[in-house]
N, C-alpha and C positions, 0 to 999 in steps of 0.2 A: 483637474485632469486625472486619469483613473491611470494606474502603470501596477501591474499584479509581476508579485516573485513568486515562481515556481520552485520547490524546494524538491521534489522527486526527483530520486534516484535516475540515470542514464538508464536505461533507452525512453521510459517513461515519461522523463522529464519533457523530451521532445515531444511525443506525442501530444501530450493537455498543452503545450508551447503552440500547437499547430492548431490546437482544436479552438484557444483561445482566442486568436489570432483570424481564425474565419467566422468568430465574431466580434470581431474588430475589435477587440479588446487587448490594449497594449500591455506586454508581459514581458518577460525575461526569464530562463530559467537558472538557475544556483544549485545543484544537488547539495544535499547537505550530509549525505552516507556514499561508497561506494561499495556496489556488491564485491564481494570476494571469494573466490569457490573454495570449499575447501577438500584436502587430501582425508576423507575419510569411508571407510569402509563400508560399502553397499552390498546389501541380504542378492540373494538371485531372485527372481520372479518368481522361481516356481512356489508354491504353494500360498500366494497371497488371491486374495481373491478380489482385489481391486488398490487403486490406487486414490490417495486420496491429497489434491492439490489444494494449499491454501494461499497462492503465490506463484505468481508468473516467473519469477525468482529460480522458483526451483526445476521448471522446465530448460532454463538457462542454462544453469547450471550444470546438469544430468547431460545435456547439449556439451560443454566443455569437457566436461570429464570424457565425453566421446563412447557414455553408455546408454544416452535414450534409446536406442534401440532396442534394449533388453528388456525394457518392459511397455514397448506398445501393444502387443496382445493384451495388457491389461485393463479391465472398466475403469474408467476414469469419476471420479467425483470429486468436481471443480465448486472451488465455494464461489464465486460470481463468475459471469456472462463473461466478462475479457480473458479472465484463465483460462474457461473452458474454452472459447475463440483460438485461444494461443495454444491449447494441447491438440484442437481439432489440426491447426494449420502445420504441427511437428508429425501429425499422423495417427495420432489415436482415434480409432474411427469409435469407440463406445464411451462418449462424453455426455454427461448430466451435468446440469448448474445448477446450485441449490440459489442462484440469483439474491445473497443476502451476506451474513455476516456468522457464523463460527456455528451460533447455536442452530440457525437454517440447514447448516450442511448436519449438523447431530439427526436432524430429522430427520432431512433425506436418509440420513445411511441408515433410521431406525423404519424409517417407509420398506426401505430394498429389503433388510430383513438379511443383511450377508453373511454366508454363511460362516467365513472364515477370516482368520487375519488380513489387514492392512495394510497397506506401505506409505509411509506419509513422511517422505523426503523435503524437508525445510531449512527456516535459519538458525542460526545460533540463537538470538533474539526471536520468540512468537509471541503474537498481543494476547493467546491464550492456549490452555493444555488440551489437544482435542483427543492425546489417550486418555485423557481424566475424566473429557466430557463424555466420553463413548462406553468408559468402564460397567456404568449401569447396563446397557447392551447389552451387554457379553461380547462387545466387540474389541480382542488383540491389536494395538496399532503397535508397526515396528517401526519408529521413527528415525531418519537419518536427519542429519542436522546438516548439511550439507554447502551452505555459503553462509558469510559472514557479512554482515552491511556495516562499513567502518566508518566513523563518522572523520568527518575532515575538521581539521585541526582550526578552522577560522575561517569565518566568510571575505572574499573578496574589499578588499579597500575600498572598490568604488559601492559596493551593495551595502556596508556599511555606511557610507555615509549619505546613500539616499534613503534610507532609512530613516538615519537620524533628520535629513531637510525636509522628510516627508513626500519626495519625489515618489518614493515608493507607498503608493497606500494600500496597499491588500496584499495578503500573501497567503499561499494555501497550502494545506499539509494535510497529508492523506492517510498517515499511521500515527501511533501515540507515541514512536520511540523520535520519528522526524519532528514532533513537536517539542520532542524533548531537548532536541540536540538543538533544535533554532532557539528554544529558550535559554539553553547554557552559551550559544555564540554569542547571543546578544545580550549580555549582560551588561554593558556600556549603556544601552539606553536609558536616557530618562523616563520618568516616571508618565513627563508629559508625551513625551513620542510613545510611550508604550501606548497610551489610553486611545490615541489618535490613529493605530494603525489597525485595520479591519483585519480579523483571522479566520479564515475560509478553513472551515472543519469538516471530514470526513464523518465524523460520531462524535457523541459525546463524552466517550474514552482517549478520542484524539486531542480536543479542546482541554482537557482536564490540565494538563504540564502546563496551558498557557494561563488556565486563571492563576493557577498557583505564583505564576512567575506576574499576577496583576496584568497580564495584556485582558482588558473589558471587553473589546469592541468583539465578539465571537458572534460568529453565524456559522450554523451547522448545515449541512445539506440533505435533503428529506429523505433520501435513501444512502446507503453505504455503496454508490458507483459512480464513476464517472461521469453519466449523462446529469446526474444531481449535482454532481459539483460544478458542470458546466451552466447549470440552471441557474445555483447560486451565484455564481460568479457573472454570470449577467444582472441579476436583479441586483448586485453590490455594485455591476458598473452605473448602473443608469441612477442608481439612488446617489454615487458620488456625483455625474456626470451634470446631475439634475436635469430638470425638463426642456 
């Protein structure tokens, strides 16, 4: 019997919870970070000539703080379809997705050719530097660091121990710091429940924390979004489910 742990982040968690769930695939979900906005100092708009989202995160955010509104005049450049979704539905009517993963969007912004600095409002934690990436460019990022994703101090009594009985066989992580943090939670398991539980990966920057920590059983998802991980996570059900 196939039972997947959801380890994202609140409000997301829900979402892959629902998406799992219509197909028929039994889930639960555990966040294993919460977001936390933080009190830090934001540039004004004027003089950037676009914004650039690598996280739904940080439209949340900017939403708390009770300043998105100061920069929805600005171009938006969403590194995947669900960001750019989420900046369309706050109001930014000039939304691009580079539909991929860090270095996709370096190309977009090297395609547009912009003439002028950035604003790229994120977390304390990012899986990569995209002023660093951009530098060759000649493109300025002024980066706000803007929420904190805090990992919680221990999974649940009853998620650990279906883990260990193996009630739980699959579970899925979608950044490389969430695979981090489920690999330092569950450091109780044995060697044999590690090998036996299936890790549904976003990339292969994301699975990297789980070989280290010896979990085998890794499957990766063909592209870095959600419709692939919902891909995988079917073909992991019906391979446990069998015929």
């Amino acid at each position: 019997m196939t039972h997947m742990l959801v380890t994202r982040p609140e409000p997301d968690g829900q979402s892959t919870l629902a998406r799992l769930q219509a197909l028929e695939i039994s889930a639960q979900a555990t966040p294993v970070m919460v977001r936390k906005t933080l009190d830090v100092s934001l540039p004004p708009p004027d003089g950037f000539t676009a914004m650039v989202l690598t996280s739904t995160n940080a439209i949340r955010s900017l939403e708390e703080r009770g300043v998105l509104g100061n920069y929805l005049q600005l171009p938006v450049f969403a590194v995947g379809d669900r960001t750019a979704r989420e900046a369309e539905a706050v109001g930014f009517k000039r939304v691009s997705s580079a539909a991929g993963a860090l270095q996709d969007l370096v190309n977009a912004m090297a395609i547009a050719r912009l003439p002028g600095p950035v604003f790229h409002p994120t977390g304390r934690y990012s899986a990569g530097d995209l002023a660093q990436a951009v530098a060759p460019l000649g493109i300025m990022v002024a980066t706000a660091r803007i929420y904190d994703m805090v990992a919680v101090d221990s999974l649940p009594p009853e998620i650990m121990a279906s883990l260990k009985d193996g009630s739980i066989t699959a579970v899925l992580c979608y950044s490389r710091r969430t695979a981090e943090i489920f690999a330092q939670l569950t450091q109780d398991l044995e060697a044999a429940q590690r090998k036996r539980l299936a890790m549904l990966c976003l990339s292969e920057a994301v699975a990297e924390p789980l070989l280290e920590n010896h979990f085998i059983r890794i499957s990766l998802a063909d592209r870095p979004d959600e419709d692939a991980m919902m891909a995988l996570a079917l073909a992991v059900a019906r391979e446990q489910t069998g015929p």
